[in-house]
N, C-alpha and C positions, 0 to 999 in steps of 0.2 A: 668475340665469341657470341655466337647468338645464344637464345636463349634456351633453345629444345638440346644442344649441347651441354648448357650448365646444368639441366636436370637430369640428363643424363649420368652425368657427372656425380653428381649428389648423390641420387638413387645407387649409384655403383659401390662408393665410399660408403653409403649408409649399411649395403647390402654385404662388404667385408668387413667393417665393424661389427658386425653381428654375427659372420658368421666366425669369426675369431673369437669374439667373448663366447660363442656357443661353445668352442673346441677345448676352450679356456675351461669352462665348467664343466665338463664333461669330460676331460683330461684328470682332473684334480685324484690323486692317489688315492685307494684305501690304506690304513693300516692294517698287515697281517699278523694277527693275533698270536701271539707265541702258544708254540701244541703242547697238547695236554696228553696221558698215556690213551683217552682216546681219538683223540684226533689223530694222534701220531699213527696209531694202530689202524683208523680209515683212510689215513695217504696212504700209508705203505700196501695196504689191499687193493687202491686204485692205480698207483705204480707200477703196482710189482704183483699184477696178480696171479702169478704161475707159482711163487714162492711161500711161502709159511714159516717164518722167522720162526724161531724157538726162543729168541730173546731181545729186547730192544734198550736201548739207552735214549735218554732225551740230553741233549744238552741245557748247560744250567739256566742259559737264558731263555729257553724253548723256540730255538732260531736253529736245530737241526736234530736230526736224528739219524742214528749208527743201528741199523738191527743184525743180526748175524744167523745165518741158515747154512752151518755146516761149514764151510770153508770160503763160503762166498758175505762179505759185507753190502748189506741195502745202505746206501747213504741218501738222506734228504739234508737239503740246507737253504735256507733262505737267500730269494733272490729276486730284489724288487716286491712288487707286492705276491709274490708267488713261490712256490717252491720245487726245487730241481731234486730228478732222480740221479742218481747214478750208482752202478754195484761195481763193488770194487772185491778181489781177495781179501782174504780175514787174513794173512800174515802183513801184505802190508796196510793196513788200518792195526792190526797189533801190534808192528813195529815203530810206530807216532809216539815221540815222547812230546807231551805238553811243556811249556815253557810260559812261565807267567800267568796258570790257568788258561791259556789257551792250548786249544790242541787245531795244527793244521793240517789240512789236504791236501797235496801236491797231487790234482788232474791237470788231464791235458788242455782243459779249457777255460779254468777257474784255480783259485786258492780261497776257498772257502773256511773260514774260521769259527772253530767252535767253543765256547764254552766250558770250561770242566771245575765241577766243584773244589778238585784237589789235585796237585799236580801228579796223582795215579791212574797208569792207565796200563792195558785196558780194567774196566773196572769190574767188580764182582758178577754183577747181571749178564756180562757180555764173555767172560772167560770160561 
């Protein structure tokens, strides 16, 4: 190997090392902070902005929310560092029995699991 090869060489090596620690530190996750009633209240206005809940639930961990607008369920639930919409009917989000404080979602794309203080559901806010 001559030599304008070897530094070739080097410079290539030196130039993926870097650019992988860059992707490295720049990859690294947030933590998404569990919602509060207003945070919950400024997702559900940027998800769902045609809708007007009349009532919301947080889960206990603050890792999803159930709101309810008439016969239709707003659901939010945490997913990676971000959170998913989806509306689902309020009969079946009311016919979820929780099992061990949890309560789950059976969608078509996810099983999402929430949180629930007590194993009653739906709970007061939401009925």
């Amino acid at each position: 190997m001559d030599k304008a090869l070897l530094i070739q060489l080097g410079g290539s090596v030196a130039a993926i090392v870097l650019l992988v620690a860059l992707a490295a530190w720049l990859g690294v996750a947030r933590a998404t902070p569990p919602l509060d009633a207003e945070a919950a209240r400024a997702l559900l206005a940027q998800e769902f902005p045609d809708h007007r809940p009349s009532a919301v639930w947080i889960a206990a961990d603050g890792a999803g929310v159930i709101a309810r607008e008439g016969a239709l369920a707003l659901v939010l639930y945490r997913r990676g560092d971000g959170y998913v919409a989806r509306d689902l009917p309020w009969v079946t989000v009311a016919a979820l029995k929780p099992t061990n404080g949890r309560l789950t979602l059976r969608l078509a794309d996810a099983r999402p699991v929430l949180a629930v203080n007590d194993d009653v559901w739906p709970p007061k806010e939401l009925a």
